[in-house]
C-alpha positions in Angstrom: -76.6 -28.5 -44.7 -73.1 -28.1 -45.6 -71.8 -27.3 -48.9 -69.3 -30.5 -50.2 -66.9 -28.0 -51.5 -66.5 -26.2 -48.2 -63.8 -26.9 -45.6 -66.1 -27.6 -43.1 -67.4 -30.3 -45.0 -64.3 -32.5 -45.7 -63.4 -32.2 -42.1 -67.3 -33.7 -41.7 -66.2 -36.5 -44.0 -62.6 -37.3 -42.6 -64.2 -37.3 -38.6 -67.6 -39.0 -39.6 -64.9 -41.7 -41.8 -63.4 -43.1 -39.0 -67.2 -43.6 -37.2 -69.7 -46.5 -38.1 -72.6 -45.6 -35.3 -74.7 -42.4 -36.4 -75.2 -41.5 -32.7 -70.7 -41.8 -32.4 -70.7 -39.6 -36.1 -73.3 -36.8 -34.7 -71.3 -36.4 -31.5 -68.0 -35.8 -32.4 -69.5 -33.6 -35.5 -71.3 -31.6 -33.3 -68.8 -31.3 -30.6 -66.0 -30.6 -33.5 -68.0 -28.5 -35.6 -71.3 -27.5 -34.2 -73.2 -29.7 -36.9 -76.9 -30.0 -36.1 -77.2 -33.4 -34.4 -80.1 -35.9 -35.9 -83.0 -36.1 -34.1 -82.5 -39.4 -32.6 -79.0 -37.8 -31.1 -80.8 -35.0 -30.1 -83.4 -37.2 -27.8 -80.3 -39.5 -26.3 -78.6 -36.1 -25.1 -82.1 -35.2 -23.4 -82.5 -38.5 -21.7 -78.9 -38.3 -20.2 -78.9 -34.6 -19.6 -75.9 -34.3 -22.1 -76.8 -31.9 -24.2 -74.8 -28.9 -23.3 -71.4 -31.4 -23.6 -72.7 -32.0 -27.4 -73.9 -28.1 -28.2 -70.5 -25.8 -28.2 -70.9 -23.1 -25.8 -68.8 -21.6 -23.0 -67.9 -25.0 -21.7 -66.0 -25.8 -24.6 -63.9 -22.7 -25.4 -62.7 -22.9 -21.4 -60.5 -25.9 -23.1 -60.2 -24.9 -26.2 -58.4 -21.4 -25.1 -56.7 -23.8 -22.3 -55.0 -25.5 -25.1 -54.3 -22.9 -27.5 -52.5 -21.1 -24.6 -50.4 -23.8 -23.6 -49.2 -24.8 -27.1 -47.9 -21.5 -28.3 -46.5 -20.8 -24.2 -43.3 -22.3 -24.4 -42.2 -21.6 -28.3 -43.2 -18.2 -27.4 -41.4 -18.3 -24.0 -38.6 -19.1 -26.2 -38.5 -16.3 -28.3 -40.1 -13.8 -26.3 -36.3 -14.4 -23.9 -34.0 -14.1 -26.5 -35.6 -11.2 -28.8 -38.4 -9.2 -27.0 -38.1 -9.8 -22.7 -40.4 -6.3 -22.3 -43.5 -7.9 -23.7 -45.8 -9.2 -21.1 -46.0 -13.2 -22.1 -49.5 -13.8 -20.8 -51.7 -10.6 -22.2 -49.4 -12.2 -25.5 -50.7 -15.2 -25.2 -54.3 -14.4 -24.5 -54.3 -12.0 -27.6 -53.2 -15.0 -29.6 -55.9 -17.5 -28.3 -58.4 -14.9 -28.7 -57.4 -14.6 -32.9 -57.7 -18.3 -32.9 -61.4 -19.2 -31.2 -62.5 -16.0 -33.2 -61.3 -17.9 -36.0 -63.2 -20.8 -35.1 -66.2 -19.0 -34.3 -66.0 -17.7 -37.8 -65.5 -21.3 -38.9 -68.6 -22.7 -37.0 -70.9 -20.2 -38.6 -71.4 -17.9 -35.3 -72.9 -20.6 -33.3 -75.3 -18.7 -30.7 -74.0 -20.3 -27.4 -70.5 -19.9 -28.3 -70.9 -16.2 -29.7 -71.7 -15.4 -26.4 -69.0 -17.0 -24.7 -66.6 -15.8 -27.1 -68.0 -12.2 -26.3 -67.6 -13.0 -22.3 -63.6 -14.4 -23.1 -63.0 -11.3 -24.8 -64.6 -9.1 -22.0 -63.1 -10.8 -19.7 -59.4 -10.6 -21.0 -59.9 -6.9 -21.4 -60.9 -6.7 -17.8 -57.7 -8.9 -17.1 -55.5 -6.3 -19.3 -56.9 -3.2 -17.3 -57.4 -4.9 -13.7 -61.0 -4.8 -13.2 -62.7 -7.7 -11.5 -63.9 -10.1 -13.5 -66.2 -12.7 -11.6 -69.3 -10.2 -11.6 -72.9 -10.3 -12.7 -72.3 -7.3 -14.6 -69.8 -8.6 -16.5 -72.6 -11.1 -17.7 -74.8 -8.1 -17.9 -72.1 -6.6 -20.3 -72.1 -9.5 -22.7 -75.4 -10.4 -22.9 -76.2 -6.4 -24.3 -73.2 -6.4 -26.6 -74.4 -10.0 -28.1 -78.0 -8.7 -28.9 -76.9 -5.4 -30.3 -74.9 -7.2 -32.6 -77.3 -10.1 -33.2 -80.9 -9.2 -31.8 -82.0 -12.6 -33.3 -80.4 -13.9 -30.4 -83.3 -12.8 -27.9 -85.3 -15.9 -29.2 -82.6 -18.1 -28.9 -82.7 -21.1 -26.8 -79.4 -22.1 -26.9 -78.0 -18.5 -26.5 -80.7 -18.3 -23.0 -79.4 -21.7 -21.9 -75.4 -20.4 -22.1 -76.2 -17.2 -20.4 -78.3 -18.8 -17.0 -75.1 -21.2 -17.1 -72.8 -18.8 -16.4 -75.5 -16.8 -14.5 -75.0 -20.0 -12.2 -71.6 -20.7 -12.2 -71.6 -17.0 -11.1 -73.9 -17.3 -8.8 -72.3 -20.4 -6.9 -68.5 -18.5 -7.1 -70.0 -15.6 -5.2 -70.8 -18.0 -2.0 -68.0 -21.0 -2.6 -64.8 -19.4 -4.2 -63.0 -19.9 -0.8 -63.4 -23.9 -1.5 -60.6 -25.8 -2.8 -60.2 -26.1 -6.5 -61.1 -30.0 -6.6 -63.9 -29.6 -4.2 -65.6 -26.4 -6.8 -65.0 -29.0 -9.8 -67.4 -31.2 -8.1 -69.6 -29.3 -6.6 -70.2 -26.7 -9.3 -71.3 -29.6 -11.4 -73.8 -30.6 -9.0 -74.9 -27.1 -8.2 -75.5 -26.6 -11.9 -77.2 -29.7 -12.9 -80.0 -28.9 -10.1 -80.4 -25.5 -10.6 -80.6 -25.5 -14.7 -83.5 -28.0 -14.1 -86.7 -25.9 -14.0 -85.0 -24.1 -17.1 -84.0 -26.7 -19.0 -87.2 -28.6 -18.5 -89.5 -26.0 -19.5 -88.3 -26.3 -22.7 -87.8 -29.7 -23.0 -90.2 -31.4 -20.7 -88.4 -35.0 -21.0 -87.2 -36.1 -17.7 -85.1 -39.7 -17.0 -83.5 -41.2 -13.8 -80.3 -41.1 -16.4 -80.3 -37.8 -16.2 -78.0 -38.1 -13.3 -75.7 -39.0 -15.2 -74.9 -35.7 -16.3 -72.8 -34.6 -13.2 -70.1 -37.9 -13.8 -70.0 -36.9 -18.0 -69.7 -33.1 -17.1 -66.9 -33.9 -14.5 -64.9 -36.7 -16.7 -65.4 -34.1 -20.0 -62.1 -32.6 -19.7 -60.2 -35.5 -19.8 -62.2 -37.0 -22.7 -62.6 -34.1 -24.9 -58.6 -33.4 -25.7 -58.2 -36.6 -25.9 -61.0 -37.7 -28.6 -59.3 -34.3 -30.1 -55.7 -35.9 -30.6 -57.4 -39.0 -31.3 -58.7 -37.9 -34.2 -55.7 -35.8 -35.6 -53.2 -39.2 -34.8 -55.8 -41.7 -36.4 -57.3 -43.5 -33.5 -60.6 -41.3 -33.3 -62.3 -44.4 -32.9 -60.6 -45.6 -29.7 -64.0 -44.5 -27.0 -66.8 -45.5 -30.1 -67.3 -49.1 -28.6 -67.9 -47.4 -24.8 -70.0 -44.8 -25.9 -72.2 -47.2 -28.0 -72.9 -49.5 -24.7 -73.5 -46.6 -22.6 -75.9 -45.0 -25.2 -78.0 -47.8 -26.4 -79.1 -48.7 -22.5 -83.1 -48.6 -22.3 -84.2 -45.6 -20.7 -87.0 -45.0 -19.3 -88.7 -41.5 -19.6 -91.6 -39.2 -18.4 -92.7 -35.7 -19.0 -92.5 -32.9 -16.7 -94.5 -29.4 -17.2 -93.0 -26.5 -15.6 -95.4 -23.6 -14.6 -94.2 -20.6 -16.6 -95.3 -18.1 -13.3 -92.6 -20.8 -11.6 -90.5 -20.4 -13.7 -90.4 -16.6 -13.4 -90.5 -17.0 -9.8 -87.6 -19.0 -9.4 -85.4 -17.1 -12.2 -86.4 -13.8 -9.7 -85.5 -15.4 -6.8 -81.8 -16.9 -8.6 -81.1 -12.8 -9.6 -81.7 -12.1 -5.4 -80.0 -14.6 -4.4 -76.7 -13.5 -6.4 -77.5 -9.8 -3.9 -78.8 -11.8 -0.5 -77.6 -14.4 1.6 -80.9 -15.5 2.7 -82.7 -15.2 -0.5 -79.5 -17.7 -1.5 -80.5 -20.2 0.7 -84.6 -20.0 -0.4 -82.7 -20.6 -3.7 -81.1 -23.4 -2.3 -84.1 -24.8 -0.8 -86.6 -24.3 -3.9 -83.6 -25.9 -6.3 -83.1 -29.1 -3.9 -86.5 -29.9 -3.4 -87.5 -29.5 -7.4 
């Protein structure tokens, strides 16, 4: 519950103002400030496999640092020719970004999923600073100890597991494809992770939908919607997607329920670890995830 007098909640107010659907209010509150989404909001992101867009986590703070970055880059180009030249721009920059999404971690009450991706942003810009190779499992390894020393609540976390085995994954599919083209790993990582976060996803929530598919177009055309509804709002046109998003989300769906074995479960979270070490155990992975 927010408090009325709080910052948080007038910016509540002044984004849920410009809304008239309580689905279109929950999602831009949640995606804006990690509200906790109504129930009914919570089951529509199940049934079209949307629910990591709506919860902030690592996906979020890759374009949220993307902006920050290249908003302050050219006023500090500017002054970084004319007064200070030795500085290096880009460990600058990064340093900056990093003061602002702390900021807003602060600002969002420590939200699990995006406490550890904050952690993993930091971590990683270090390693960028000293050189040391940053796509690695231990560097996941790294983040997830540092983020339960600080927060051991976080070990029954859902949403804190569910962030983690996401970038476990997008690890995991960077250690075989990073030689493809940057347009062809946008796609494909997409589909790679929306198959292989199944069996996890589902054993928690054990809804299941033929909309669910839907996921991989969303996750894809993100990017371009999110800064967008972001400048939207700040301009006074946060409405302008409301009317698409109420048709798309107020189709019928259809839904089942799906139980996932937990002694699966551990299985294939086993194999996913060997398959990050072996080749073949890679493609078992492969084979398990595609035929789930």
């Amino acid at each position: 519950m927010l408090h009325e007098t709080s910052k948080k909640y007038y910016l509540y107010k002044e984004i849920t103002s410009v809304h008239e659907d309580l689905f279109v209010k929950d999602l831009y509150s949640a995606l804006f400030l990690a509200t906790e989404p109504s129930k009914y909001t919570r089951d529509i992101s199940q049934l079209y496999g949307i629910a990591h867009i709506i919860a902030i986590s690592g996906f979020h703070l890759a374009f949220i640092s993307f902006f920050i970055y290249w908003i302050f880059y050219f006023p500090y180009k500017f002054l970084q020719d004319r007064f200070f030249p030795y500085r290096n721009r880009n460990e600058d920059l990064l340093i900056i970004s990093s003061i602002f999404i702390f900021f807003y971690l602060y600002f969002i009450d420590f939200i699990p999923s995006f406490l550890r991706a904050v952690i993993l942003f930091l971590i990683v810009t270090y390693f960028y600073f000293r050189s040391i190779k940053i796509l690695s499992i231990y560097t996941l390894l790294i983040v997830i100890l540092i983020s339960l020393a600080l927060f051991p609540q976080y070990v029954i976390n859902v949403g804190f597991w569910f962030s983690v085995f996401g970038v476990f994954y997008i690890y995991l599919f960077l250690n075989y494809f990073k030689h493809l083209s940057n347009v062809k790993i946008a796609i494909f990582l997409n589909i790679f992770l929306f198959f292989s976060m199944i069996p996890i996803v589902h054993y928690i929530f054990n809804v299941i939908s033929i909309y669910q598919f839907s996921s991989i177009f969303f996750t894809i055309i993100f990017p371009i919607f999110y800064p967008i509804s972001i400048v939207a709002h700040i301009i006074g046109f946060g409405d302008i997607f409301d009317n698409y998003l109420i048709k798309i989300f107020s189709l019928h769906v259809d839904s089942s329920i799906i139980q996932i074995n937990i002694y699966f479960l551990l299985f294939y979270i086993l194999l996913s670890i060997i398959a990050y070490f072996n080749k073949k155990a890679f493609y078992l992975f492969l084979a398990l995830m595609s035929s789930f």
